[in-house]
Biotite code that builds the C-alpha atoms (Angstrom):
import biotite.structure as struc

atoms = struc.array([
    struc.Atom([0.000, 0.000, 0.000], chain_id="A", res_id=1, res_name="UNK", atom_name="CA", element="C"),
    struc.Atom([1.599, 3.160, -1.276], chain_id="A", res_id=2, res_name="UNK", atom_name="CA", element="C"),
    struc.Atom([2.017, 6.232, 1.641], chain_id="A", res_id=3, res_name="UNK", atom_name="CA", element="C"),
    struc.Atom([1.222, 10.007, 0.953], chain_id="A", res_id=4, res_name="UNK", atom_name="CA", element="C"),
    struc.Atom([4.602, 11.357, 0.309], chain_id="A", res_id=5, res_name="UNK", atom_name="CA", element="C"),
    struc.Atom([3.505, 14.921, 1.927], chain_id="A", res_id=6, res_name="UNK", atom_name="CA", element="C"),
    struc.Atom([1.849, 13.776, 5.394], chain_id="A", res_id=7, res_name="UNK", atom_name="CA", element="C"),
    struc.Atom([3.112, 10.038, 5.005], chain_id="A", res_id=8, res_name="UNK", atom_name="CA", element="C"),
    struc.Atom([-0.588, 8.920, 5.369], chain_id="A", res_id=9, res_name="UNK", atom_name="CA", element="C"),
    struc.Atom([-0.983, 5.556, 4.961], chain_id="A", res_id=10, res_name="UNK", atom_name="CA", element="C"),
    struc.Atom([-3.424, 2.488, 5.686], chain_id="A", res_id=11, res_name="UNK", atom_name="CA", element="C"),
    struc.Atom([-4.980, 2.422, 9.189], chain_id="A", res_id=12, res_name="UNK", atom_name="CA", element="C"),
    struc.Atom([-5.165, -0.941, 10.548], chain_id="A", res_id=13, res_name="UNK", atom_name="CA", element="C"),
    struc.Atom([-7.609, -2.307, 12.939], chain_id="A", res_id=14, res_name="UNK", atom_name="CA", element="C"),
    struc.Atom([-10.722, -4.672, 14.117], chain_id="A", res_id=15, res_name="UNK", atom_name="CA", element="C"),
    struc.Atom([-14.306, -5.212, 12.274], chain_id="A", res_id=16, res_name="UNK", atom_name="CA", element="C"),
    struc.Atom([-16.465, -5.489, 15.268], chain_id="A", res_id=17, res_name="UNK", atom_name="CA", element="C"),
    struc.Atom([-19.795, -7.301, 14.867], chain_id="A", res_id=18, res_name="UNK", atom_name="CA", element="C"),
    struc.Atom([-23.064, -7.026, 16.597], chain_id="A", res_id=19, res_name="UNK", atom_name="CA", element="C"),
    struc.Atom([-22.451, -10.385, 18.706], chain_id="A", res_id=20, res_name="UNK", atom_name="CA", element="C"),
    struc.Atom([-18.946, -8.659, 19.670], chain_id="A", res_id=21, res_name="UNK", atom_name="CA", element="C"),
    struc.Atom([-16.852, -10.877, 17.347], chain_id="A", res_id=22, res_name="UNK", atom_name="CA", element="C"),
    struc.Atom([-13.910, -9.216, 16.548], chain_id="A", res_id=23, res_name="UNK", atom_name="CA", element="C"),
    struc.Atom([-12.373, -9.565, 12.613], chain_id="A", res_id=24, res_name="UNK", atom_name="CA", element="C"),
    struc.Atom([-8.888, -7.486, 11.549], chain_id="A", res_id=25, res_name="UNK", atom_name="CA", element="C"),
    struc.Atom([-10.215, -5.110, 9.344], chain_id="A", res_id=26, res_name="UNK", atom_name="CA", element="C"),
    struc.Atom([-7.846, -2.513, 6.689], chain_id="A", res_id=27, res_name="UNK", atom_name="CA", element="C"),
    struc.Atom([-8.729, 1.146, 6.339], chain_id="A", res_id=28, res_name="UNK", atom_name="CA", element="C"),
    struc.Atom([-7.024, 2.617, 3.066], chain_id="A", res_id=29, res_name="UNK", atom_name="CA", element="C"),
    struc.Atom([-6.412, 6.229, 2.492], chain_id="A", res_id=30, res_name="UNK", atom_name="CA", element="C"),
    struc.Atom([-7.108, 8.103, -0.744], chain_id="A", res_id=31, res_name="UNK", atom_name="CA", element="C"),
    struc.Atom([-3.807, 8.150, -2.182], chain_id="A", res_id=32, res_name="UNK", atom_name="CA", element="C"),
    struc.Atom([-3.291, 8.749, -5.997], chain_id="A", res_id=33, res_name="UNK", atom_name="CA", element="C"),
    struc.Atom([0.065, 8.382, -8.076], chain_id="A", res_id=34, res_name="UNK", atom_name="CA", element="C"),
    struc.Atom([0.075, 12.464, -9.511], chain_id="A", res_id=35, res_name="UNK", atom_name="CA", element="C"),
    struc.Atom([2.424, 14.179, -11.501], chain_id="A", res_id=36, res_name="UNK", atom_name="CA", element="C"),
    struc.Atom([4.197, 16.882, -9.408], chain_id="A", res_id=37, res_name="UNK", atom_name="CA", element="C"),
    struc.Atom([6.194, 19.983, -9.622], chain_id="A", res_id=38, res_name="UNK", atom_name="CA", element="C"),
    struc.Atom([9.235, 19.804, -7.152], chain_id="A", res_id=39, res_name="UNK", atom_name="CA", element="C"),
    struc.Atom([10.972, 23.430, -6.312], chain_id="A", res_id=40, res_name="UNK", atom_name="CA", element="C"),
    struc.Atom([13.551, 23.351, -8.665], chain_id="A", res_id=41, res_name="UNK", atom_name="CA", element="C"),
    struc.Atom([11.045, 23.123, -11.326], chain_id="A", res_id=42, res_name="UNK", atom_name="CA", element="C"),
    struc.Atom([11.119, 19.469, -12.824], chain_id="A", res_id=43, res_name="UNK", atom_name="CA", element="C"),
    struc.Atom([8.335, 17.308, -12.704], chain_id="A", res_id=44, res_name="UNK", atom_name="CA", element="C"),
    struc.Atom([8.204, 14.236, -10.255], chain_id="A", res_id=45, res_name="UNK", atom_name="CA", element="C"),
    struc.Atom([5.876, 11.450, -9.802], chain_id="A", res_id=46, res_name="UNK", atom_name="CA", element="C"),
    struc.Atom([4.920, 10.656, -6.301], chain_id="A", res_id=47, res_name="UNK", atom_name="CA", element="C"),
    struc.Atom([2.053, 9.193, -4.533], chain_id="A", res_id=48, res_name="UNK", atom_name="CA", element="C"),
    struc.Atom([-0.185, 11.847, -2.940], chain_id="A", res_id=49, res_name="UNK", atom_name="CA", element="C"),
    struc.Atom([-3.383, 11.834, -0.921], chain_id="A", res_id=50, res_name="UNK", atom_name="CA", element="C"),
    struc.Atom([-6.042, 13.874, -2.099], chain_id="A", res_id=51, res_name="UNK", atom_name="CA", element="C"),
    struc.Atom([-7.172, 15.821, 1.253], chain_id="A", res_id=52, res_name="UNK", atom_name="CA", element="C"),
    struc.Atom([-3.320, 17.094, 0.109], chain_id="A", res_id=53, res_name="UNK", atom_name="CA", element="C"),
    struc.Atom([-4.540, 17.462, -3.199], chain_id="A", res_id=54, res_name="UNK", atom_name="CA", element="C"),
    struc.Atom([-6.947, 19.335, -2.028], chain_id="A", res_id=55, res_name="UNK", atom_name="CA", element="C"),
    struc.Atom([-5.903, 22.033, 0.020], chain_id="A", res_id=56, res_name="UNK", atom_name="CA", element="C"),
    struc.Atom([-3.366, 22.606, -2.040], chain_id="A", res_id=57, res_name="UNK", atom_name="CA", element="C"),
    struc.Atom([0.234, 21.640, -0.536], chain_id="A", res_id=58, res_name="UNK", atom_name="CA", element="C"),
    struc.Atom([1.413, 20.320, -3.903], chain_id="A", res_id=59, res_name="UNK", atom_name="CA", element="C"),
    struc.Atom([1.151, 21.832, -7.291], chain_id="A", res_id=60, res_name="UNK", atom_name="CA", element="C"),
    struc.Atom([0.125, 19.340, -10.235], chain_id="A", res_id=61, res_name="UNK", atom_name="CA", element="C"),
    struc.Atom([2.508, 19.069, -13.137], chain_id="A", res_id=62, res_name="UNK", atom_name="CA", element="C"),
])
């Protein structure tokens, strides 16, 4: 599972928890998309990126 190179997001893990109480691991995966990117020297770079990051605007799309 790739990680947000900005806030190094990645999967969450934990447990599915029925109604009876049974517990089963369960795999929460963040919003991360492989995006073109402009890196401060001006060249383009492809990293993986999350979208809330996306979003408010803490990388600028090639």
């Amino acid at each position: 599972m790739a990680k947000c190179a900005i806030c190094e997001k990645g999967a969450h893990f934990g447990n599915n928890v029925s109604h009876s109480h049974r517990k089963t691991p369960k795999m929460w995966k963040s919003n991360v998309k492989s995006v073109r990117v402009k890196t401060e020297g001006g060249a383009t770079k492809k990293m993986y990126v999350c979208t809330s990051c996306l979003k408010s605007g803490r990388v600028e799309r090639a």
